[in-house]
Structure formats: C-alpha cells, structure tokens
N, C-alpha and C positions, 0 to 999 in steps of 0.2 A: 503443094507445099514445096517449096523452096531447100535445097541440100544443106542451105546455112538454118532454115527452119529446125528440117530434120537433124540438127546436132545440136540442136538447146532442147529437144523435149524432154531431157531428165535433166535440166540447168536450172537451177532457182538464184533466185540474184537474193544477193545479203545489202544490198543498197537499191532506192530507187533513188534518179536527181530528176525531179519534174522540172518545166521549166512554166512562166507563170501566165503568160498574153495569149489568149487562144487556145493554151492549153489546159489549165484550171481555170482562169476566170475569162469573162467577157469584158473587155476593158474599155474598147474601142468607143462607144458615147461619150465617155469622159476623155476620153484622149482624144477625140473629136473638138470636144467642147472647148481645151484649151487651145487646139491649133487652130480652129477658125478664129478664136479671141486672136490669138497672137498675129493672124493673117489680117484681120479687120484693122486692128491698132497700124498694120505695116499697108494699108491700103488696098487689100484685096481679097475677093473675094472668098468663103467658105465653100468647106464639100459635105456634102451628104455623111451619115455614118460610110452608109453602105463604102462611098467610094475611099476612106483613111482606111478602114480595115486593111485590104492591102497594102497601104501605105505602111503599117506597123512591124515593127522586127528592125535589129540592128545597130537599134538606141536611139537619144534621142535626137540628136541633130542629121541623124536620117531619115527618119521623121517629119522634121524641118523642111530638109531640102524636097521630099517627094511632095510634102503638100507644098511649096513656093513653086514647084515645077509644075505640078499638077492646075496651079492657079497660073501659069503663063509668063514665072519668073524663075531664071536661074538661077540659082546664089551658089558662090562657090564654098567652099570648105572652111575657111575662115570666119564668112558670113553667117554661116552656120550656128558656128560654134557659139561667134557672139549674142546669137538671137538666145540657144540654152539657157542661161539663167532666168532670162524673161518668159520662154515656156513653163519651166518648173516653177517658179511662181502661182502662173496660173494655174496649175495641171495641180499641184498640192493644194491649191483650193476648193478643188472639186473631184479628187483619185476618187472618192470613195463614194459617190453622189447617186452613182446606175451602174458602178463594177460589182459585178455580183459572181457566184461561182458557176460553175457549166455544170449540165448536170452529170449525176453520179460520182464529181470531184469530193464531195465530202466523204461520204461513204466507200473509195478508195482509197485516202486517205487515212479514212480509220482502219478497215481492213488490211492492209499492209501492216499500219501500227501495231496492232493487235496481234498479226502474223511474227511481230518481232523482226521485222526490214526496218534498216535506218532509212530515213528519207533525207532528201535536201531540195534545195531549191537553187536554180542556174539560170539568172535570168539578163537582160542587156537593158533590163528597168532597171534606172538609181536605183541604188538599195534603202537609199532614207522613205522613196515613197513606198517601196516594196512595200517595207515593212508599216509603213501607214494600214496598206492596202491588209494587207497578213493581218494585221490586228484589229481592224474594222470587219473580217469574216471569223474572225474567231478561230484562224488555221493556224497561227507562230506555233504554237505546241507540238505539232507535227514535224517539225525542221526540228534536226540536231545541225546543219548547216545552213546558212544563206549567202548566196554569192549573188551581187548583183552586178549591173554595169560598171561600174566607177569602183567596185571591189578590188581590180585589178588593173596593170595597165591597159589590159585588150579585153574586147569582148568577143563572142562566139560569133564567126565557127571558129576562134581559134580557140586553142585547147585548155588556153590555162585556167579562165573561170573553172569548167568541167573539173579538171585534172584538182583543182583548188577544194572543189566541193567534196573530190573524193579523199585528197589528204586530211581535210579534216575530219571526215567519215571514219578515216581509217580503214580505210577498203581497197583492193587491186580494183582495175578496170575490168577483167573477167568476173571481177566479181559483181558487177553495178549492171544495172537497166539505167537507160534514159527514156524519158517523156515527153514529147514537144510535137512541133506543128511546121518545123520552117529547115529548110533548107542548112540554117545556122546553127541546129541543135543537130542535127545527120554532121555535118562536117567537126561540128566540135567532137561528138562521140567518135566518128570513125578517125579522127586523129588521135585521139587517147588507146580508142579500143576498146571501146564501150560500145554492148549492143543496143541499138533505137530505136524505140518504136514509137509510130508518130499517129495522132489523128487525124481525121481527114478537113474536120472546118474548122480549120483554122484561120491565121489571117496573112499566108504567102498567096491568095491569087491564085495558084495552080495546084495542078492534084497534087496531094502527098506521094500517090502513088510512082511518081514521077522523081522524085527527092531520093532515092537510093537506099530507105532506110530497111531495118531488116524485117518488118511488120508493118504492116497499118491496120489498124484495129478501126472498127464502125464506131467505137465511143467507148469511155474510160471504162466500163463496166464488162467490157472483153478481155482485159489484160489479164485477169485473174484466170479467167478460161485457157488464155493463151501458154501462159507459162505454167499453169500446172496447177494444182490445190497444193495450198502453202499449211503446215501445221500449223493450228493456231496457240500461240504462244500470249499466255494473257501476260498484259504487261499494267501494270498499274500510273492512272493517268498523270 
C-alpha cells in the first residue's frame, strides 16, 4: 500500500465523477460502427473492434485522426474537425445499438446512491449523445451533474470539465473521487486535486497501472472495499 494509499483509509469522498467510455459502459462496437462508415464513405478501409478501442479517449476528432492514421492516411487537425459532424451523424444513429454497461456499473452506481454520494459524469463524449446513451441504460437518474466534451471549451486532462462537474456538485476537490480508465482522467484529477482511481480494461492500450493514478481497482465492485463501508443513507428514488 502506497503512503498516499495510507492517508485516505479514514477518507470518504461526498462526490464520485465517473467518467463514461470504458469505464461504465462498453462503447467501442458502436463507435467502431460509425468510424469504419465514416472511413468507407472517405475510401478506406475499416478496423476491427478490437483495434478502435485504443483508438478511443480525447473526443471525437481524435478519434478521427487515429482511425485515418491507423488506415494509412494523415489528416491534419483541421481535416479533422471537418469530418465531426459527419461522424456524429452516423455514430447518433447507432450510440445505443451494442453500448451496454460493464459489469458491476449498475449496482455501484446505486450503492453510492444509496450511500447518499453525489455522483456526476465527466466525459470528452458530446454531451447530446452522452445523454442518448444515459437514457437508453436507464442511468440519467444517478447524475446530479453531466459534463461532456463540447460542455466546455476543453476537454480532459485539462481540468475545467472535472473542476466544472465539481462546481456544480458543490463539492471541494478533497472532497470528490474520480473514476476512469485513461491517462485524461489521472491528469484532469491531479490538476484539480482529486483522488483517481482508474480500472484496468479500459480503452488506453496500456496498463492503468502505468497512468499515475492513486488506485487501480480489478473492477468497479472493489471501490467500495477500497475506500471504506460508507453508512447507508436511504435516499428516496
């Protein structure tokens, strides 16, 4: 155990901010399905699930440029951008088609609830489809906030979504947990000063353990272990 470990084991967070690709749901099928549409329209070829996964985090015209790159074309930032609105097109035709939740995401989710923790959601997915997706699983209820990509001028690591999620929580940074999978949730938290704990399959490509966060849990169903038995505080749905 780690000495930053050893100074949260009497710490209870009054906020968690999950964040949503990899680390509550599995998204990647459908965010496959529109970028190979989008590549095929642009003359080239598709990648496997397997190989977008890593491709995802960052938003979405990062997204873009990994699978053009990954198919043997540059595009620079501009080109980018332009292609976005024709992704989301297709990608809102199909969010909700094979994104389903990872398991034990429901059931932490209510468990917190229940615990009386606000929760929010901090993610660098538009928020329009976010919240398709949120309300196709039946989770909006669980957010007293949502911050997506295009919520803000910037997206994660830098800090303002995070920081954003927490003004409206109305909560200090000592006082919050974050939840995520990437590199971009570690940085956005440790710029605010928010502790992160991240899972391990997510969809950066490399270990978590490697991302600097202050935890890496085997899967969502450890965090409650982790931080401690929370009183449970029934709150009415």
């Amino acid at each position: 155990m780690s000495q930053h470990e050893q100074s949260l084991q009497s710490w209870r967070p009054a906020a968690i901010v999950w964040d949503l690709d990899g680390t509550l749901v599995e998204s990647a099928p459908d965010l496959a399905t529109a970028l190979n549409a989008l590549l095929n329209e642009q003359g080239q070829y598709g990648h496997p699930v397997a190989n977008v996964r890593p491709m995802i985090g960052g938003g979405v015209a990062k997204l873009i440029e990994r699978g053009f790159r990954a198919a043997g074309e540059s595009l620079d930032s501009a080109a980018c951008e332009a292609l976005v609105p024709r992704f989301m097109e297709l990608y809102t035709a199909c969010a909700t088609d094979s994104t389903h939740l990872v398991p034990h995401a429901r059931e932490m989710l209510q468990h917190f609830y229940h615990a009386g923790v606000s929760q929010a959601l901090c993610t660098n997915k538009p928020l329009g489809v976010t919240q398709l997706i949120l309300d196709a699983l039946d989770i909006s209820g669980f957010f007293d906030s949502v911050v997506g990509g295009d919520s803000t001028p910037y997206k994660k690591p830098h800090p303002l979504p995070l920081q954003t999620c927490l003004n409206e929580l109305g909560v200090q940074p000592g006082e919050a947990l974050m939840v995520g999978d990437s590199g971009a949730d570690v940085g956005a938290a440790q710029a605010v000063g928010v502790t992160v704990v991240l899972v391990p399959d997510g969809y950066t490509g490399v270990s978590a353990a490697t991302l600097g966060a202050d935890h890496v849990v085997s899967n969502l169903a450890d965090i409650p272990g982790w931080i401690g038995s929370l009183p449970v505080l029934q709150r009415s749905a």
